[in-house]
N, C-alpha and C positions, 0 to 999 in steps of 0.2 A: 423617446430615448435620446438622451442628449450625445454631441462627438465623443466627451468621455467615457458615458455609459458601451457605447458602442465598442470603443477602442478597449475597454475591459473584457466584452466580451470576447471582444477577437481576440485577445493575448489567451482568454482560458480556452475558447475551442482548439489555440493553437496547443497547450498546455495541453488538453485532455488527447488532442491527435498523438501527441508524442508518447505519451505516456500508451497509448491505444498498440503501440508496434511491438511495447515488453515482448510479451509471451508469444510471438511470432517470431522474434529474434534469439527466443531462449529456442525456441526448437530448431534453429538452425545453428545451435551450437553444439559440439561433440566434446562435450565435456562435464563431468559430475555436479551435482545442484551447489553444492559447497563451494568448489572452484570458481564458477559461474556467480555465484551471488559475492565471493570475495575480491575477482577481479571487476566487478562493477562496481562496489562500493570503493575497492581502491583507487582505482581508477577515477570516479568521481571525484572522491577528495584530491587527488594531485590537480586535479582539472580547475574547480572552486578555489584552489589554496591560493594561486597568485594575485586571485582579487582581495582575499582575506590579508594580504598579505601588504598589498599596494593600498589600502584602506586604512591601513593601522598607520601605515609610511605619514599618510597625509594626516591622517585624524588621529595622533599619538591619543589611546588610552588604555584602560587597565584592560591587562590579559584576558584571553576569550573565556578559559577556563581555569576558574577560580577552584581554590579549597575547597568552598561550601557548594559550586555546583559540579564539581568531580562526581558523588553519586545519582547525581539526575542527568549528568552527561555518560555514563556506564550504563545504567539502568534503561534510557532512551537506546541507545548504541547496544544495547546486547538485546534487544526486545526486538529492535530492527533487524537487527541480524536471526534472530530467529524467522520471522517475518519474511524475507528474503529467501532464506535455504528452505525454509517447506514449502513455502509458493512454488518457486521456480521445480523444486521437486515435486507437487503437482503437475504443474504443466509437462514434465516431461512423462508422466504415469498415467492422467486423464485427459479427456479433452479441454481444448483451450475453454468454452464454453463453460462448464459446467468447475473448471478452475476459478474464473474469475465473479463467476455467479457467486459463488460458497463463499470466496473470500469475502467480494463486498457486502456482505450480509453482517459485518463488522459494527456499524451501529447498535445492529442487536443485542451482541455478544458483550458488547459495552455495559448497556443497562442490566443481563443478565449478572455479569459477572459485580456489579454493582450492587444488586442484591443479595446476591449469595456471600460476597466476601465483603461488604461497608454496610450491609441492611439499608441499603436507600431504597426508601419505598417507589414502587413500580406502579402507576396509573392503569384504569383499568384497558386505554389503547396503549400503552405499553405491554400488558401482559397479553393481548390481541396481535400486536408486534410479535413478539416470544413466537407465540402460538404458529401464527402464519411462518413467520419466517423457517422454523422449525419445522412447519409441514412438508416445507419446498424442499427442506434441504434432504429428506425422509424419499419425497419422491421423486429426486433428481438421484438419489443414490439406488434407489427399485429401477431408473429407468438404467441406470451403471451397470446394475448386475452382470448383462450379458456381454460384460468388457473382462469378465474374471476378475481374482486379487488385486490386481494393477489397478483397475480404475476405482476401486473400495479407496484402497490406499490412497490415492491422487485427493480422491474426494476429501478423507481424512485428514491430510495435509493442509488441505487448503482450509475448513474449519479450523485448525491449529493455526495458521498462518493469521486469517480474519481476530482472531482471539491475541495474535501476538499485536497487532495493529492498535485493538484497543486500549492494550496495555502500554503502546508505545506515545499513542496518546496523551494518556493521564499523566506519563512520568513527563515528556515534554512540553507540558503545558508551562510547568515553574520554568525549566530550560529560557523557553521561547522569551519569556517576556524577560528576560535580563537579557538575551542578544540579539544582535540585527541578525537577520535573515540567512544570509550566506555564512557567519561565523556559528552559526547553529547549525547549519546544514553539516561544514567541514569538521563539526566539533563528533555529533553525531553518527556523519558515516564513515571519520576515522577511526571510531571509535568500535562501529559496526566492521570494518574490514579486518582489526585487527583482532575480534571473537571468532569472526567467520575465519581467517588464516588459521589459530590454532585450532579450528574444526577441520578444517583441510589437513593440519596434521597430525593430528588426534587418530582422523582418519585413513591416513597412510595415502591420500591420493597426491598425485603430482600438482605442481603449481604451472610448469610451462611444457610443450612436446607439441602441444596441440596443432592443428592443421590452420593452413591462413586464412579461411574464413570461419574460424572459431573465433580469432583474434579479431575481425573487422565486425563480425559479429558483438564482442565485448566492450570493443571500443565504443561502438554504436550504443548498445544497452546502458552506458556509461553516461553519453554523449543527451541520447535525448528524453528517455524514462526519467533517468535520475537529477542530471543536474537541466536540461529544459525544460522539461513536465513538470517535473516538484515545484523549480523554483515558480514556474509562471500560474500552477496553480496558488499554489501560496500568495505569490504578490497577489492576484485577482481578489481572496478571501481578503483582503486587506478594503478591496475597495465596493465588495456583492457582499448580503449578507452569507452567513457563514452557511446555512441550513438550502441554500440555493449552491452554492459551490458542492455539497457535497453531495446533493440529489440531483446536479449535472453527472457528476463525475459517473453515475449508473448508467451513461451513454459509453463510455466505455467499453465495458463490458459486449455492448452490441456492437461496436465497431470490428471488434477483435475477433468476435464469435464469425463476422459474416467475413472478416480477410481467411481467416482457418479454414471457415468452410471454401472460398476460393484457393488457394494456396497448398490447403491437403486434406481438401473433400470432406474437411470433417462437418458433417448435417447432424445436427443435432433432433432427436427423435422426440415423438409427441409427449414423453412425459415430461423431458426437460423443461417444451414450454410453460407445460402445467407449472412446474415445481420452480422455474425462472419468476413466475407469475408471484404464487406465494411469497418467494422469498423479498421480489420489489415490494410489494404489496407491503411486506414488515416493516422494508428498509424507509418509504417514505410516510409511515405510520409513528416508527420511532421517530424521522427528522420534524414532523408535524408535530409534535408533543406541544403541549403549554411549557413556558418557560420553566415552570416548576417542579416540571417531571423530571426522572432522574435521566429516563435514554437522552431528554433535548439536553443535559446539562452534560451529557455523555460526548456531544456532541457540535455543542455549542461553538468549544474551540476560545481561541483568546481574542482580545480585543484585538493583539495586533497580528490575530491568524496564524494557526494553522491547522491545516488538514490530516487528511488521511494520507500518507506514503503513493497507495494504490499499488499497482505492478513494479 
């Protein structure tokens, strides 16, 4: 491995740590999943914006968001924002574990929804994907049961949230490749805070009262999920193939599972593992595809990257 290679990968383990504290941070916040997903994406874009800002100063050119990509910057930006409010509202109804398991199961849910809604034909380890992944998710919610409604719900969440991922995928794909990195990021999660804000008051909940480590809390989830994580995962796919970034990024998930169970005991039971099992088993069955399969092309990403959101 050459100093570059190496130095790639330390920027993504640094990228996947960050991103690892999400849902550890969301439960140390006392505040509704809407709020919580609104001041993070807001708060992120205020954070990004003075680079986007100081970039354009130096490098005058055309506006980030044009006419023609306004519905690929809404579409991406309302998709994320779904993505965010069910997640984060998982984590606060299930466990962290079996939160982040369901979601990154997101590849799947790619190719499935690929075939049901564009007829792209599915390979027969794509439809062995399907299957497996689908098992997991079956026996991680049998081993839920004895958590009551709450943790059904959570589960359910987080399959809606993994499905909103995929979709926010596809639309950002056109996005990505007409902007650099950070005027995408800002375009996206402005655009994401301000769906998520009139779901906040759709939904009649407050925007501020909250207690000061609600606040150091948001700041935080602002700070290193969104705009450190994202970005440093991103730039990595830039320089690792793509199908390698995102079957790291399933380390994740175990980092987080083992800080919850230190943090607030949560030990996840024998079937999870079964059903944690299943669902990798899909996830790196879809990333393995021949190129001409529809989950690898689900997932391929762009040439000049990007990824999965994640937490």
């Amino acid at each position: 491995m050459t100093g570059t290679d190496r130095r790639t990968v330390g920027i993504l383990a640094v990228g996947l740590a960050s991103l690892s504290f999400a849902a550890i941070l969301i439960r140390y916040c006392s505040a509704p999943a809407p709020v919580i997903a609104f001041w993070r994406m807001g708060l992120a874009t205020l954070i990004l914006a003075p680079v986007v800002l100081g970039r354009w100063r130096r490098e005058p050119w055309r506006p980030a968001i044009q006419a023609r990509l306004l519905p690929y910057t809404v579409g991406a930006g309302a998709l994320l924002a779904v993505h965010f409010a069910t997640w984060i509202a998982s984590v606060q109804l299930t466990t962290v574990a079996s939160s982040l398991i369901l979601m990154s199961a997101q590849p799947v849910w790619a190719g499935l929804l690929g075939y049901l809604f564009l007829r792209e034909p599915v390979p027969r380890r794509g439809l062995l994907a399907i299957v497996l992944a689908m098992a997991g998710v079956a026996v991680i919610a049998w081993g839920d049961l004895g958590r009551g409604p709450a943790g059904l719900t959570g589960d359910g969440l987080a399959l809606v949230s993994g499905i909103a991922v995929a979709g926010y995928l596809t639309v950002g794909r056109h996005l990505r490749l007409k902007l650099p990195l950070t005027h995408y990021l800002v375009a996206v999660y402005g655009v994401s805070a301000m769906v998520l804000g009139l779901l906040v008051l759709g939904s009649g909940e407050r925007f501020t009262g909250y207690d000061s480590r609600t606040w150091v809390m948001l700041g935080l989830l602002a700070l290193l999920p969104s705009v450190v994580g994202h970005s440093l995962v991103n730039y990595a796919i830039r320089h690792i193939e793509t199908y390698r970034v995102n079957l790291s990024i399933l380390v994740e998930p175990v980092v987080s599972t083992i800080l919850a169970a230190v943090l607030f005991g949560e030990i996840p039971g024998a079937r999870f593992y079964l059903g944690a099992g299943c669902v990798v088993a899909g996830v790196v069955l879809a990333l393995w595809l021949p190129s001409g399969g529809s989950l690898a092309r689900s997932k391929r990403g762009l040439k000049g990257g990007i990824s999965a959101p994640g937490p």
